[in-house]
mmCIF file as gemmi writes it, N, C-alpha and C atoms, coordinates in Angstrom:
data_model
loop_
_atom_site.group_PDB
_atom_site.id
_atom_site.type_symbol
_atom_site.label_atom_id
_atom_site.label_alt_id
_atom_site.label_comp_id
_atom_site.label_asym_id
_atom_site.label_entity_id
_atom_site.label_seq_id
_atom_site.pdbx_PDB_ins_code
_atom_site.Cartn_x
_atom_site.Cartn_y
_atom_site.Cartn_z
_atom_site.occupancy
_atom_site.B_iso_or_equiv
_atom_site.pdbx_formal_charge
_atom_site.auth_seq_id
_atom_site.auth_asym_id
_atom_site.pdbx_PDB_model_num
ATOM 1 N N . UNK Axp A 1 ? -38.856 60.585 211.197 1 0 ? 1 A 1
ATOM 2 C CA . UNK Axp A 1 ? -38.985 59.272 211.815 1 0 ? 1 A 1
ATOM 3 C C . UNK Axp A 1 ? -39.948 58.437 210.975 1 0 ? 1 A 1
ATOM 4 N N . UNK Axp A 2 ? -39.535 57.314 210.613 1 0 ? 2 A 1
ATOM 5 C CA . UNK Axp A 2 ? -40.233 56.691 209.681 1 0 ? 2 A 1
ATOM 6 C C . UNK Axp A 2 ? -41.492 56.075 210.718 1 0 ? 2 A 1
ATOM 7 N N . UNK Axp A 3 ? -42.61 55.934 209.802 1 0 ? 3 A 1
ATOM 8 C CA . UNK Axp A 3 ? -43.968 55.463 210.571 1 0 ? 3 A 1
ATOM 9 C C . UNK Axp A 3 ? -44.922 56.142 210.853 1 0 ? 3 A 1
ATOM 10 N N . UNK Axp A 4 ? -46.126 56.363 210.454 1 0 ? 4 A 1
ATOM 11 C CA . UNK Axp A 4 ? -47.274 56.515 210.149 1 0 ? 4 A 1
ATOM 12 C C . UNK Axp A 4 ? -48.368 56.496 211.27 1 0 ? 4 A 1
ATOM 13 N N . UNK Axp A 5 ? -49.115 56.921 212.32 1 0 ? 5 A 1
ATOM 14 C CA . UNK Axp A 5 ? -50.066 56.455 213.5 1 0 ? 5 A 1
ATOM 15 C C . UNK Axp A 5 ? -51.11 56.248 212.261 1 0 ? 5 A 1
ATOM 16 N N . UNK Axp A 6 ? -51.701 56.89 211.586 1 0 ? 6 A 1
ATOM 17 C CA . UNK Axp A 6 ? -52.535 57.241 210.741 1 0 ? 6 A 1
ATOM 18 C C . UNK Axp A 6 ? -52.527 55.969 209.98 1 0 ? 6 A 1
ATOM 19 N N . UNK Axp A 7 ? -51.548 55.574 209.436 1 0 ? 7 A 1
ATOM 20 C CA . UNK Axp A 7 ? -51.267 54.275 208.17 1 0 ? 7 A 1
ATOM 21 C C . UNK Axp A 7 ? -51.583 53.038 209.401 1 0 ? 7 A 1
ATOM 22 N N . UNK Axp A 8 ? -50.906 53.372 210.251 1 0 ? 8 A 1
ATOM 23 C CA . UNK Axp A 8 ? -51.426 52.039 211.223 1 0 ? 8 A 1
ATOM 24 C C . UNK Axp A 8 ? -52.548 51.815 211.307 1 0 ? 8 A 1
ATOM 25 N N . UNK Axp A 9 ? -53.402 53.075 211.689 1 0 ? 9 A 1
ATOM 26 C CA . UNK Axp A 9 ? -54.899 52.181 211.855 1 0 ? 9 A 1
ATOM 27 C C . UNK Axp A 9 ? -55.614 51.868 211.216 1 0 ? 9 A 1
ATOM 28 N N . UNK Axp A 10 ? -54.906 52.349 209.234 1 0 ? 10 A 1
ATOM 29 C CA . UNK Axp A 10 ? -55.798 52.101 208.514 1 0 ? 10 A 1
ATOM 30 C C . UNK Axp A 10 ? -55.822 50.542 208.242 1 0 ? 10 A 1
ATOM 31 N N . UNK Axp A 11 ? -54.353 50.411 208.322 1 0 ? 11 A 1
ATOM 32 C CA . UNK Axp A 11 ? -54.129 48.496 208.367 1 0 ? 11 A 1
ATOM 33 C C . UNK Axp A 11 ? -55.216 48.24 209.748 1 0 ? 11 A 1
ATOM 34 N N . UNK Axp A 12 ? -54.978 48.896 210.587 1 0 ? 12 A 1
ATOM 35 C CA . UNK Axp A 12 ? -55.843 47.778 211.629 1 0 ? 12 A 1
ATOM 36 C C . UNK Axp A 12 ? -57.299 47.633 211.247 1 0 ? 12 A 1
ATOM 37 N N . UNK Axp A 13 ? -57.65 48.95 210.935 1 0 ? 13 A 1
ATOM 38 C CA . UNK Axp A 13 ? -59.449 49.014 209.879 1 0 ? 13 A 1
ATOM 39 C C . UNK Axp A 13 ? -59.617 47.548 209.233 1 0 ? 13 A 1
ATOM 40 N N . UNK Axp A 14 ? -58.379 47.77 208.433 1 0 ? 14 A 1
ATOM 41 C CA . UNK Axp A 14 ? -58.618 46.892 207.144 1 0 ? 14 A 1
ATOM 42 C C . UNK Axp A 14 ? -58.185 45.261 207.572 1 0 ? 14 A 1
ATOM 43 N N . UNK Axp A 15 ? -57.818 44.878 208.603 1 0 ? 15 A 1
ATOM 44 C CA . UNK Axp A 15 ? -57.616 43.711 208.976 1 0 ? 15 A 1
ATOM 45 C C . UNK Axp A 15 ? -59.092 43.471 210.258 1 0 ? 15 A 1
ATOM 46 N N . UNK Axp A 16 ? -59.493 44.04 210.65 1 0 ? 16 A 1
ATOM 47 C CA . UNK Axp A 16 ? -60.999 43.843 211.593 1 0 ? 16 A 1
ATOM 48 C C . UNK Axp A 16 ? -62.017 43.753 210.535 1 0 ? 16 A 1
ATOM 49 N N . UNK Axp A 17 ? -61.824 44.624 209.421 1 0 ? 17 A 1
ATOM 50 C CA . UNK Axp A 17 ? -62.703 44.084 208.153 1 0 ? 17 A 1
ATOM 51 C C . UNK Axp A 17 ? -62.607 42.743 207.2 1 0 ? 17 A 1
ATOM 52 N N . UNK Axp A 18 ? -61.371 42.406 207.74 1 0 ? 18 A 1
ATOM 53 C CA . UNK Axp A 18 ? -62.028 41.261 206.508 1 0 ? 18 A 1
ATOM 54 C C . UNK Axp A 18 ? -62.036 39.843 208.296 1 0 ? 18 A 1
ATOM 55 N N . UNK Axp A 19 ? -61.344 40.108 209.416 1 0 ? 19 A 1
ATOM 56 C CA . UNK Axp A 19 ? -61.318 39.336 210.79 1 0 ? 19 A 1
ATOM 57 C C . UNK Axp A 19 ? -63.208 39.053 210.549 1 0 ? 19 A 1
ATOM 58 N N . UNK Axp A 20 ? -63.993 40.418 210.128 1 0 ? 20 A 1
ATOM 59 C CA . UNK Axp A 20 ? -65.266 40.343 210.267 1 0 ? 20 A 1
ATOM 60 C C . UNK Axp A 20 ? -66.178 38.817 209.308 1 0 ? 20 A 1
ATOM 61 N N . UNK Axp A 21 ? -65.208 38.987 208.231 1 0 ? 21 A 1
ATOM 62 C CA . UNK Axp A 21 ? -65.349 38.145 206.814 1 0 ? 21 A 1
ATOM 63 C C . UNK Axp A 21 ? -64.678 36.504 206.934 1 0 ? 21 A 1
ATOM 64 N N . UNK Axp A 22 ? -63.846 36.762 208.243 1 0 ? 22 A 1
ATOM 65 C CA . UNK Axp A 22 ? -63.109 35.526 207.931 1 0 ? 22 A 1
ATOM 66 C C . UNK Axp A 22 ? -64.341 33.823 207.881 1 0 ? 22 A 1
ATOM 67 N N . UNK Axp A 23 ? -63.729 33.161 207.774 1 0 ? 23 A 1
ATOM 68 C CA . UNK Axp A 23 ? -64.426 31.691 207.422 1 0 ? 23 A 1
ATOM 69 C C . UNK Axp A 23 ? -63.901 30.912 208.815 1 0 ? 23 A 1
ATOM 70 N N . UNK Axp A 24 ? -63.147 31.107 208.999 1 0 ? 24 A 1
ATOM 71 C CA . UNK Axp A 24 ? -62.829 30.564 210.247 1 0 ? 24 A 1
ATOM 72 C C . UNK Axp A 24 ? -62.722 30.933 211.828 1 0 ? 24 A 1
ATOM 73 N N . UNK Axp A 25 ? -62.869 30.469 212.937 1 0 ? 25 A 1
ATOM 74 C CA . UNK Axp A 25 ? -62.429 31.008 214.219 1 0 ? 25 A 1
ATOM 75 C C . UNK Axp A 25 ? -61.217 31.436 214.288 1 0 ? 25 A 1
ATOM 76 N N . UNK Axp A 26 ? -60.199 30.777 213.86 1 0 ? 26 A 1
ATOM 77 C CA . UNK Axp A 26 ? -58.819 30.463 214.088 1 0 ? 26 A 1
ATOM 78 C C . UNK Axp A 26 ? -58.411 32.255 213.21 1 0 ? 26 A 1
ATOM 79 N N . UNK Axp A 27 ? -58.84 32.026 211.759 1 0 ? 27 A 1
ATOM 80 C CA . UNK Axp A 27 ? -58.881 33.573 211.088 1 0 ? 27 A 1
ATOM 81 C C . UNK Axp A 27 ? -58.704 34.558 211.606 1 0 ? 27 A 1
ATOM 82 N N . UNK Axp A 28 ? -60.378 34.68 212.424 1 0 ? 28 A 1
ATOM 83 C CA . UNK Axp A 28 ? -60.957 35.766 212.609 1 0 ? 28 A 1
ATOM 84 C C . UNK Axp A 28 ? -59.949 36.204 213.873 1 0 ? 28 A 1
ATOM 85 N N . UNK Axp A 29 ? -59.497 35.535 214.864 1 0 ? 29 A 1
ATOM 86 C CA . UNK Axp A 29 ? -59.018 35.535 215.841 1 0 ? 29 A 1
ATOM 87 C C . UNK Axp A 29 ? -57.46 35.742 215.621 1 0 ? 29 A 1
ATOM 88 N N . UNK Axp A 30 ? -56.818 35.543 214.102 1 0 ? 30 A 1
ATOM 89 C CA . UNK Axp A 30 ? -55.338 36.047 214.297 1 0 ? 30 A 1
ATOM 90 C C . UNK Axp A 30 ? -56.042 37.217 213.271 1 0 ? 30 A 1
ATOM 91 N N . UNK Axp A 31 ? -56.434 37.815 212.81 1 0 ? 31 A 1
ATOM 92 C CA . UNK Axp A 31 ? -56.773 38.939 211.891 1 0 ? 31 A 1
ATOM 93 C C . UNK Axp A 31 ? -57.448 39.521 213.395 1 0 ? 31 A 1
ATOM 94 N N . UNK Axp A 32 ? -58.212 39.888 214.339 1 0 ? 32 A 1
ATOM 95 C CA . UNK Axp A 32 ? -58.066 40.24 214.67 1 0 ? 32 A 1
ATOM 96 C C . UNK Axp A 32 ? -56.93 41.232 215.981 1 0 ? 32 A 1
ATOM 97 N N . UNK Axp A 33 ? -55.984 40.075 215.922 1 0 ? 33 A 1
ATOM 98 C CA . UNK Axp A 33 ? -55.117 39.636 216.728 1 0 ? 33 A 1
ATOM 99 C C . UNK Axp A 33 ? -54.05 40.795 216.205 1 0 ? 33 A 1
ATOM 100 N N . UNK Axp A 34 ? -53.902 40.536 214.933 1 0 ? 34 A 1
ATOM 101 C CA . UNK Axp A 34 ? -53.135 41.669 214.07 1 0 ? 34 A 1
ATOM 102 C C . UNK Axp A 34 ? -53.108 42.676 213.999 1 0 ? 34 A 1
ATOM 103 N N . UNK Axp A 35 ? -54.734 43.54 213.968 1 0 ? 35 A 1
ATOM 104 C CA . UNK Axp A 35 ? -55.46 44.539 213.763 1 0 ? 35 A 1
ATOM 105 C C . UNK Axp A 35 ? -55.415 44.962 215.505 1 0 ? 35 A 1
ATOM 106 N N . UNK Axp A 36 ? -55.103 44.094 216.691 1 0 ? 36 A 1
ATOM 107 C CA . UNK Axp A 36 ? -54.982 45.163 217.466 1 0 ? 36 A 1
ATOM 108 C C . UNK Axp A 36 ? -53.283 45.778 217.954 1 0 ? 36 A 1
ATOM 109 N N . UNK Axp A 37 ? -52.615 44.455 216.972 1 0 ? 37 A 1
ATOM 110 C CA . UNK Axp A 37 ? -50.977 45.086 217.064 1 0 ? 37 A 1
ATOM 111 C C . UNK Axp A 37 ? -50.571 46.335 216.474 1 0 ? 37 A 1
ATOM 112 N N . UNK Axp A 38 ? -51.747 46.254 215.026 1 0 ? 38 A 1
ATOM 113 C CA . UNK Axp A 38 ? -51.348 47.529 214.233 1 0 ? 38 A 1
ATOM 114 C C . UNK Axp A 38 ? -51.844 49.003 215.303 1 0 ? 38 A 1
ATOM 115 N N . UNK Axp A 39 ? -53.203 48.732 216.235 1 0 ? 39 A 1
ATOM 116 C CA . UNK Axp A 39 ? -53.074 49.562 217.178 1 0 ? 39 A 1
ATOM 117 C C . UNK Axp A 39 ? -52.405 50.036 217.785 1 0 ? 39 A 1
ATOM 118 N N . UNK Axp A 40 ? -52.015 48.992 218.885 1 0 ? 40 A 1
ATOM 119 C CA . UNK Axp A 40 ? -50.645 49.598 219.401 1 0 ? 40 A 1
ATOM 120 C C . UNK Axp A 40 ? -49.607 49.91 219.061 1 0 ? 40 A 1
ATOM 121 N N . UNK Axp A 41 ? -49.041 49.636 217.478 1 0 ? 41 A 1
ATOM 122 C CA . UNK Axp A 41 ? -47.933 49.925 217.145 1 0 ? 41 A 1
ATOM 123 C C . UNK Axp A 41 ? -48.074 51.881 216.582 1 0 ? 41 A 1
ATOM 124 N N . UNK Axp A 42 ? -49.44 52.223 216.737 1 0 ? 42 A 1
ATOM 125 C CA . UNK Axp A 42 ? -49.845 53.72 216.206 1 0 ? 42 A 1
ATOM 126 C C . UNK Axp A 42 ? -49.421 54.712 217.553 1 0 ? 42 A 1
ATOM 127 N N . UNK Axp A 43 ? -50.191 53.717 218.577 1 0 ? 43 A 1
ATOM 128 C CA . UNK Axp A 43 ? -50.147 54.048 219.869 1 0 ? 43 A 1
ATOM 129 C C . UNK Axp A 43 ? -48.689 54.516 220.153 1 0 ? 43 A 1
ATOM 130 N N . UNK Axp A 44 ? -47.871 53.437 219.692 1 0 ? 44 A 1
ATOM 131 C CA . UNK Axp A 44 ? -46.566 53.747 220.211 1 0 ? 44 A 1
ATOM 132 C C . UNK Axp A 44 ? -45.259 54.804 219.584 1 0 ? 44 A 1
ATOM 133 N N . UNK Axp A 45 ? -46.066 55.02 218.564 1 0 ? 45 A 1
ATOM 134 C CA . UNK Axp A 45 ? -45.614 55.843 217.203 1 0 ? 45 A 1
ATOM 135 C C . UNK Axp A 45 ? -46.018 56.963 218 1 0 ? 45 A 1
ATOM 136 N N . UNK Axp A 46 ? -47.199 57.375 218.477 1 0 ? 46 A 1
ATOM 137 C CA . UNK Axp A 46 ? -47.741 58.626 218.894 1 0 ? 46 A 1
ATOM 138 C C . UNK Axp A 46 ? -46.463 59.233 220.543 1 0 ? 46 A 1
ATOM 139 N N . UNK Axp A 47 ? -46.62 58.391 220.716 1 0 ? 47 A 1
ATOM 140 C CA . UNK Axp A 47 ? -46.14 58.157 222.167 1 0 ? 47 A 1
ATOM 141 C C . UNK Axp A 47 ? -44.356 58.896 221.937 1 0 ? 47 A 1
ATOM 142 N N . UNK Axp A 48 ? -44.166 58.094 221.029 1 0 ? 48 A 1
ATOM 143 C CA . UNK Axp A 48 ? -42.284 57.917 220.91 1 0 ? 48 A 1
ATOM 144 C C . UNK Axp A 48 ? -42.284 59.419 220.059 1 0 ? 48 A 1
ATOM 145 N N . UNK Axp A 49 ? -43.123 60.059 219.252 1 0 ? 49 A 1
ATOM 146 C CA . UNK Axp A 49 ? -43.206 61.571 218.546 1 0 ? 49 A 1
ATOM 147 C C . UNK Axp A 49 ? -43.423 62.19 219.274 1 0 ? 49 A 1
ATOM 148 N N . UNK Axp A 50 ? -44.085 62.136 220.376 1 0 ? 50 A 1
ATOM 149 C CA . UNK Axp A 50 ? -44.012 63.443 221.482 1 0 ? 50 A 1
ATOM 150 C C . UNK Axp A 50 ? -42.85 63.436 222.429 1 0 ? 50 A 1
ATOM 151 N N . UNK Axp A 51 ? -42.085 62.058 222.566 1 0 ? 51 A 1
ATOM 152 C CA . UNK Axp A 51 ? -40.672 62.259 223.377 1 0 ? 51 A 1
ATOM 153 C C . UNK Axp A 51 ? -40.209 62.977 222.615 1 0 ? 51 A 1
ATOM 154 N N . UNK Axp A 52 ? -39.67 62.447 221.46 1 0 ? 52 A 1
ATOM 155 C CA . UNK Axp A 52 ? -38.539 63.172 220.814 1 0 ? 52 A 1
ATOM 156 C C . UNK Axp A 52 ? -38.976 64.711 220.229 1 0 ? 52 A 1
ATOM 157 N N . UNK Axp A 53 ? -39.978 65.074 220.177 1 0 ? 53 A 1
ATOM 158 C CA . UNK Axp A 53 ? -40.535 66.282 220.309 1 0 ? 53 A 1
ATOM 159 C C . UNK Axp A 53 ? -40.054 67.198 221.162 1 0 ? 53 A 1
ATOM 160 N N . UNK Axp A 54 ? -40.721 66.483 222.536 1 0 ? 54 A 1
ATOM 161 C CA . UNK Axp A 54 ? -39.902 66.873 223.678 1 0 ? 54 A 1
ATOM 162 C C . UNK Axp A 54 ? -38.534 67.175 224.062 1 0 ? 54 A 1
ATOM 163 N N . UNK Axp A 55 ? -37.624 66.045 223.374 1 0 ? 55 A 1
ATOM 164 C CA . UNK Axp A 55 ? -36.291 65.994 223.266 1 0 ? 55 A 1
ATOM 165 C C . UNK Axp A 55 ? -35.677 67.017 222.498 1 0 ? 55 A 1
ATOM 166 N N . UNK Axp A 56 ? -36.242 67.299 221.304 1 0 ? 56 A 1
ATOM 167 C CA . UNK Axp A 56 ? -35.614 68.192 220.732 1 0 ? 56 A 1
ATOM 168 C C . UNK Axp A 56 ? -35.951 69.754 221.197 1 0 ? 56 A 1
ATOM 169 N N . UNK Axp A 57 ? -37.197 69.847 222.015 1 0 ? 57 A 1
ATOM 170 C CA . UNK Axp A 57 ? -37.107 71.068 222.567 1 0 ? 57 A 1
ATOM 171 C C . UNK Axp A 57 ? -36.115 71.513 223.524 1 0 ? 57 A 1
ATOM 172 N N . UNK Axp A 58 ? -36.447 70.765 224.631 1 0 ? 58 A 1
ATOM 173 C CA . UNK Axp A 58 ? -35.022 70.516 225.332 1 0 ? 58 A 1
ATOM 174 C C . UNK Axp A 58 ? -33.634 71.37 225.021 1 0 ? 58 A 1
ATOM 175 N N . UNK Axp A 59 ? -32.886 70.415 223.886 1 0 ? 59 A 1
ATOM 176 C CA . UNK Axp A 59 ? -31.893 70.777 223.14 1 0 ? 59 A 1
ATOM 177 C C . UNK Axp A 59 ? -31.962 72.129 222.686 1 0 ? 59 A 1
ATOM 178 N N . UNK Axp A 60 ? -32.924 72.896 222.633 1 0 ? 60 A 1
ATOM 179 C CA . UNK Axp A 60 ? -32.909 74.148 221.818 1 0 ? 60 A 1
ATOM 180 C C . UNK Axp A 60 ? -32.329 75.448 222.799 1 0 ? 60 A 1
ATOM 181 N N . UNK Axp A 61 ? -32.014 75.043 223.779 1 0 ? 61 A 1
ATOM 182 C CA . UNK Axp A 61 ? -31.611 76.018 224.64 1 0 ? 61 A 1
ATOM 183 C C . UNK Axp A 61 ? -30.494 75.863 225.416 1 0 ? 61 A 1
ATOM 184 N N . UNK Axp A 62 ? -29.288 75.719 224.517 1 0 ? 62 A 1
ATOM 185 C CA . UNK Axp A 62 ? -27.873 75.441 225.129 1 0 ? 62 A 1
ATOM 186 C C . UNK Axp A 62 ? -27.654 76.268 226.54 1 0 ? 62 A 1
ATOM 187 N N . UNK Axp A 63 ? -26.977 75.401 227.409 1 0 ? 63 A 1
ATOM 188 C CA . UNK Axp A 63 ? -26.42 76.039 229.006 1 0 ? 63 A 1
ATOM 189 C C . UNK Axp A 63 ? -24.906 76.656 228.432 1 0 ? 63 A 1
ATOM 190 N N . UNK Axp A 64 ? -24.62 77.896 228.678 1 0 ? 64 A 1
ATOM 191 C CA . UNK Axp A 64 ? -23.644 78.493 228.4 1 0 ? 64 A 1
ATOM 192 C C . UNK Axp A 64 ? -22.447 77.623 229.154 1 0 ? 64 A 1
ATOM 193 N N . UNK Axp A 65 ? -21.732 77.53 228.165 1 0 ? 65 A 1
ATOM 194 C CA . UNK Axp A 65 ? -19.737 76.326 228.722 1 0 ? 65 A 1
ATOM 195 C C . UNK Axp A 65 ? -19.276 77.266 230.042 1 0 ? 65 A 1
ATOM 196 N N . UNK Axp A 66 ? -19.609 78.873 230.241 1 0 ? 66 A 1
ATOM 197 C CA . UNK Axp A 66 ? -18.557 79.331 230.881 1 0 ? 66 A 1
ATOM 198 C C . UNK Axp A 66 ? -19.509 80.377 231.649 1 0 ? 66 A 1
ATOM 199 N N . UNK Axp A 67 ? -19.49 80.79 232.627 1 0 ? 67 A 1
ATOM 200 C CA . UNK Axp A 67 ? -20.054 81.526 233.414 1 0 ? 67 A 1
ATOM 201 C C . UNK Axp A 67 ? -20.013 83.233 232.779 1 0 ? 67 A 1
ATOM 202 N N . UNK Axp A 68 ? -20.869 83.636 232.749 1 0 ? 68 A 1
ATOM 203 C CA . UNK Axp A 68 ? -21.253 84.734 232.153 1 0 ? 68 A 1
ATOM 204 C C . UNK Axp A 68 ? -20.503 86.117 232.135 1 0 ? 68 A 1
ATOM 205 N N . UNK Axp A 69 ? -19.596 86.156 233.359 1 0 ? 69 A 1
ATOM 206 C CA . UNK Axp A 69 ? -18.586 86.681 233.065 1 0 ? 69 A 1
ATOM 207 C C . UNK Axp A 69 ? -17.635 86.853 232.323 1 0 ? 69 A 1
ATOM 208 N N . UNK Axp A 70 ? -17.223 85.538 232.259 1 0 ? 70 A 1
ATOM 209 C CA . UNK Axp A 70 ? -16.441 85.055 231.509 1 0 ? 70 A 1
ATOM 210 C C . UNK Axp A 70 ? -16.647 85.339 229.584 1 0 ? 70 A 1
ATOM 211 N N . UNK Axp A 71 ? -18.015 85.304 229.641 1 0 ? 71 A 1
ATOM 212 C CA . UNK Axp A 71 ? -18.628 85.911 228.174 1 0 ? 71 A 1
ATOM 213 C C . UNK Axp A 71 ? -18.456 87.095 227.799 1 0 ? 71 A 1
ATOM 214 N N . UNK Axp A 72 ? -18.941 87.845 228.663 1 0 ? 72 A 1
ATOM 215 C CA . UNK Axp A 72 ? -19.518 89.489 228.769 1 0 ? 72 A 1
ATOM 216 C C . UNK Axp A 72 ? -18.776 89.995 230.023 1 0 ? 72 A 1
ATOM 217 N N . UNK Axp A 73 ? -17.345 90.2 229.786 1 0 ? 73 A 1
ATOM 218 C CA . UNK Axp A 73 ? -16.644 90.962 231.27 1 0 ? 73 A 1
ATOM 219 C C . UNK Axp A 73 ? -17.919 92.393 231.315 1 0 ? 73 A 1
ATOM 220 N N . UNK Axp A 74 ? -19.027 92.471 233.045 1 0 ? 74 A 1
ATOM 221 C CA . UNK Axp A 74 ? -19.315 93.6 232.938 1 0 ? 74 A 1
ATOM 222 C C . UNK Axp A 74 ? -20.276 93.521 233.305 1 0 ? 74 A 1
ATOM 223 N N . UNK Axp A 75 ? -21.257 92.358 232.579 1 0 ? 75 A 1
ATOM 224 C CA . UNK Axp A 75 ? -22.506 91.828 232.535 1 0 ? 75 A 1
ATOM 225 C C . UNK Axp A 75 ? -23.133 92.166 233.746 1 0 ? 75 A 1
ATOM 226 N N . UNK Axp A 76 ? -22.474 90.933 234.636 1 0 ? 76 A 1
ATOM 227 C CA . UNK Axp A 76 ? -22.976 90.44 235.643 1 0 ? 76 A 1
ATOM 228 C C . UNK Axp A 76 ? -23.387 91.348 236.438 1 0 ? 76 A 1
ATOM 229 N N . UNK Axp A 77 ? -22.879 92.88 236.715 1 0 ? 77 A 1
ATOM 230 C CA . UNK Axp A 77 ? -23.01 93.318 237.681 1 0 ? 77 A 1
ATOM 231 C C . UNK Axp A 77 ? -24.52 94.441 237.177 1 0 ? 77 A 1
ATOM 232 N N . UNK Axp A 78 ? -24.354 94.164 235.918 1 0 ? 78 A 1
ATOM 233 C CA . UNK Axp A 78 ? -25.814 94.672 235.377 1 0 ? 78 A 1
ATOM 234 C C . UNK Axp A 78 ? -27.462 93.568 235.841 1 0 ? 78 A 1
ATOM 235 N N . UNK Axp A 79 ? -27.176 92.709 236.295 1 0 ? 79 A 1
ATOM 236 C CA . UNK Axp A 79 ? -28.107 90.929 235.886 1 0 ? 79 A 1
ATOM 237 C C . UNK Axp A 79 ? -28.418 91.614 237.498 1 0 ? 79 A 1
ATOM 238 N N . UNK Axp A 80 ? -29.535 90.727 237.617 1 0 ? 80 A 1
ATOM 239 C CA . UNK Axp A 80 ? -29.938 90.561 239.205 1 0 ? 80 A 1
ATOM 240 C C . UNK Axp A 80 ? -29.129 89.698 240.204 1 0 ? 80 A 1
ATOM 241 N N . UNK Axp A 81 ? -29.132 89.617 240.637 1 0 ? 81 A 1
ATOM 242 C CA . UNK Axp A 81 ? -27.821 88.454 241.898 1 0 ? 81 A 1
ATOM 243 C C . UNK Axp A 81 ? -28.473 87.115 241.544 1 0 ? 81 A 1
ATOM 244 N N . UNK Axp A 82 ? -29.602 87.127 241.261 1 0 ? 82 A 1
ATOM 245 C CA . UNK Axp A 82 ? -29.815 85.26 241.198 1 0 ? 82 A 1
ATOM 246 C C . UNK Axp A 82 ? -30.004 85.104 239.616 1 0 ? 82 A 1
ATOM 247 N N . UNK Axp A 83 ? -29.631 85.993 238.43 1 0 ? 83 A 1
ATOM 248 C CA . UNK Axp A 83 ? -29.676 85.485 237.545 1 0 ? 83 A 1
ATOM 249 C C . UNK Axp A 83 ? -28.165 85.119 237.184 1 0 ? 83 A 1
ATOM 250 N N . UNK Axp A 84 ? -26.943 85.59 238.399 1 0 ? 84 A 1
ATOM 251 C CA . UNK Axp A 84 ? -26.014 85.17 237.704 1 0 ? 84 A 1
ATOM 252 C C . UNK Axp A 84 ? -25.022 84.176 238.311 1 0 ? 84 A 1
């Protein structure tokens, strides 16, 4: 997944550093303004890598198409009554 949490905040660092430097109100106030989008955009990077994290765990454990019998004539009567 393309995107960086890490690269984000270094832009946001580096835009509150010079917001600090700016010459103007108007500056300082969209450089800071910037520097807290690059926040949340880390925030949301972090956020959206643990869904699909999640998501792909999920996926890792296919539900069998056909009832277990149907797999293993035999099985079942080996399994406990509520595992099958």
């Amino acid at each position: 997944m393309p995107g960086d949490p890490k690269e984000c905040r270094l832009h946001a660092l580096r835009c509150a550093e010079l917001a600090a430097s700016a010459r103007t109100p108007e500056l300082k106030a969209t450089l800071l303004e910037i520097s807290a989008n690059w926040q949340k955009l880390a925030v949301d990077l972090e956020h959206t890598q643990i869904l699909l994290a999640e998501a792909d765990a999920e996926s890792t454990f296919p539900t069998p198409a056909a009832p277990i019998e149907a797999i293993a004539p035999g099985v079942a009567t080996m399994l406990p009554r509520s595992a099958v």
